[in-house]
N, C-alpha and C positions, 0 to 999 in steps of 0.2 A: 043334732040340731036342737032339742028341747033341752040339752042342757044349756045351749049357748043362746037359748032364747031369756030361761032363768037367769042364768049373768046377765044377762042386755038389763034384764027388771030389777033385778037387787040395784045391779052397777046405778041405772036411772034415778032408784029410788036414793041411795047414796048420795045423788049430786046433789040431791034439795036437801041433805041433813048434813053435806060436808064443807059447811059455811064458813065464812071468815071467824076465827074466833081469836082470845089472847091466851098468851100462859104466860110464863113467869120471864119469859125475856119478851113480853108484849108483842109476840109473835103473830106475824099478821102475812094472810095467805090470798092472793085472790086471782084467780081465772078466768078471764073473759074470751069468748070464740068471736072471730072476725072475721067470716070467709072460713077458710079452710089454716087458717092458723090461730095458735091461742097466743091471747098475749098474757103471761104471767108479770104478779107485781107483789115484791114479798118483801117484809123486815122484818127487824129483830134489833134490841137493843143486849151487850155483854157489856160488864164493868171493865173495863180494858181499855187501854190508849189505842187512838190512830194508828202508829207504829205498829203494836202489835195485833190490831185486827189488821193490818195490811199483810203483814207477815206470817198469819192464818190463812188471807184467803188466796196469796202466792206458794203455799206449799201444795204444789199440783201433786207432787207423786203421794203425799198424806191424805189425799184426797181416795185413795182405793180403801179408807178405812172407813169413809159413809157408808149408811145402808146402801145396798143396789151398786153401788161399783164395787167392780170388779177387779177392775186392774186400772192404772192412772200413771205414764210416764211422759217425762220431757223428750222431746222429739230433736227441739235446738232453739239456741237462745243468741238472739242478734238486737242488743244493744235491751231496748226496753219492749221486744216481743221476743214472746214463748210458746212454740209450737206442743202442742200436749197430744195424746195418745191415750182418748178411756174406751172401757170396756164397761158397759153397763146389762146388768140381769136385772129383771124383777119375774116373778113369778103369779101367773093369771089360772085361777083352775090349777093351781099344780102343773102347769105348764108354764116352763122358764121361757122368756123372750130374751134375748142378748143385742143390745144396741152398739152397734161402735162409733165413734165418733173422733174428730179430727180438728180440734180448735186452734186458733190461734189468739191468744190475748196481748193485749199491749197495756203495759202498764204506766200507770202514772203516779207514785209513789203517795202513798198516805192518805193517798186522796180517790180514785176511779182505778176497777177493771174492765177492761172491754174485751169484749172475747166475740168472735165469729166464726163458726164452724165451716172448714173447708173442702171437707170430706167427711161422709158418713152417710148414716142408714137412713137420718129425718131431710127431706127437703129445703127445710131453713130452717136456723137455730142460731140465732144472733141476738146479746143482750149487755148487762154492763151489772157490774159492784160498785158500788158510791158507797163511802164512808163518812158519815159525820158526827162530829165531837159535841160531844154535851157535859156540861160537868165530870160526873166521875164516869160516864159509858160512853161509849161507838155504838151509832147507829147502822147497822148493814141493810141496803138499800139491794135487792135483787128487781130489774126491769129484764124483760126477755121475750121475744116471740120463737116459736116454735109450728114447723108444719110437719106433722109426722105425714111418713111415708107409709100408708097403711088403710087396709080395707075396714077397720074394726070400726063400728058406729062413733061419727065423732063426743055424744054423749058420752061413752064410755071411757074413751082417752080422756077427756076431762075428768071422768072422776079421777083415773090415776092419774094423772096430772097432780091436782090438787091434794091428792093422801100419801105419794110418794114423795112433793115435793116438802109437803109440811112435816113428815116424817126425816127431811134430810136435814132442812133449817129447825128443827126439836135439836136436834141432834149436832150441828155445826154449833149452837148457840153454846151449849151444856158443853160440847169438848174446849171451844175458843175462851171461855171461862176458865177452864180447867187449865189450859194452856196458858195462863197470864205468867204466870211464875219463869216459865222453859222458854219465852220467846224474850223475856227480859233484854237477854244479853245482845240482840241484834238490835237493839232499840237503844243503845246508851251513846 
């Protein structure tokens, strides 16, 4: 109990120092609580075509190689929706939490993902990817609400919310970059 009182204080004192901030793809993270769900709102700018940020953010099963997932497969694929299948860890205290999840996105080419989750661990999890063109970058737009299914103080899901999430869009940005070259050829 007084360790999981210290997490409650660290975790609290986190939220007021884990603020919007930028880096080098003007990474912007923000978290607002609504009730008992958050709604997240997040972008990032990579030098890369529409085409191939679209083609980054449809590789579902590439997706098991972000922080925190685990495992990321296609379920079935009818026409322009795609039933996915993740398995998601993060780690609290040195204690692993394991989330599973059951999305369905529908896609609109070059342009929006929408995804809604149909089964899993969180009570609601429905959001979208928007892409838009700027000179030489793609802007990635992440909108989402989320109601986790869980006792933990909602303070605290906030903080991971917001260090897990900004740690996954660090990280999409910097590979989706790295990726310009290898997605070329589906884009010609």
């Amino acid at each position: 109990m007084k360790q999981l009182f210290y997490f409650f204080l660290i975790a609290t004192c986190g939220v007021v120092l884990a603020q919007e901030s930028t880096s080098a793809y003007d990474l912007k993270v923000a978290v607002t609580r609504a009730s008992d769900r958050f709604q997240v709102n997040a972008s990032y700018e990579v030098p890369i075509t529409l085409c191939e940020a679209f083609a980054f953010i449809t590789d579902y099963e590439g997706a098991k190689n972000l922080p925190g997932v685990v495992d990321s497969k296609v379920l079935s694929r009818s026409g322009n929706k795609v039933k996915v299948a993740r398995l998601l860890e993060e780690r609290i205290l040195f204690i692993p939490f394991e989330m599973r999840s059951e999305l369905e996105y529908v896609e609109i080419p070059n342009k929006t993902l929408l995804f809604e989750q149909f089964s899993g661990d969180t009570k609601y999890y429905k959001g979208s990817w928007r892409l838009f063109s700027e000179k030489d970058f793609t802007t990635f737009k992440y909108d989402a609400q989320i109601e986790p299914n869980s006792l933990v103080p909602s303070a605290v899901i906030e903080y991971f919310i917001k260090n897990i999430l900004r740690r996954q869009f660090e990280y999409m940005a910097e590979v989706a970059s790295l990726k310009k070259s290898a997605s070329l050829k589906n884009c010609r």
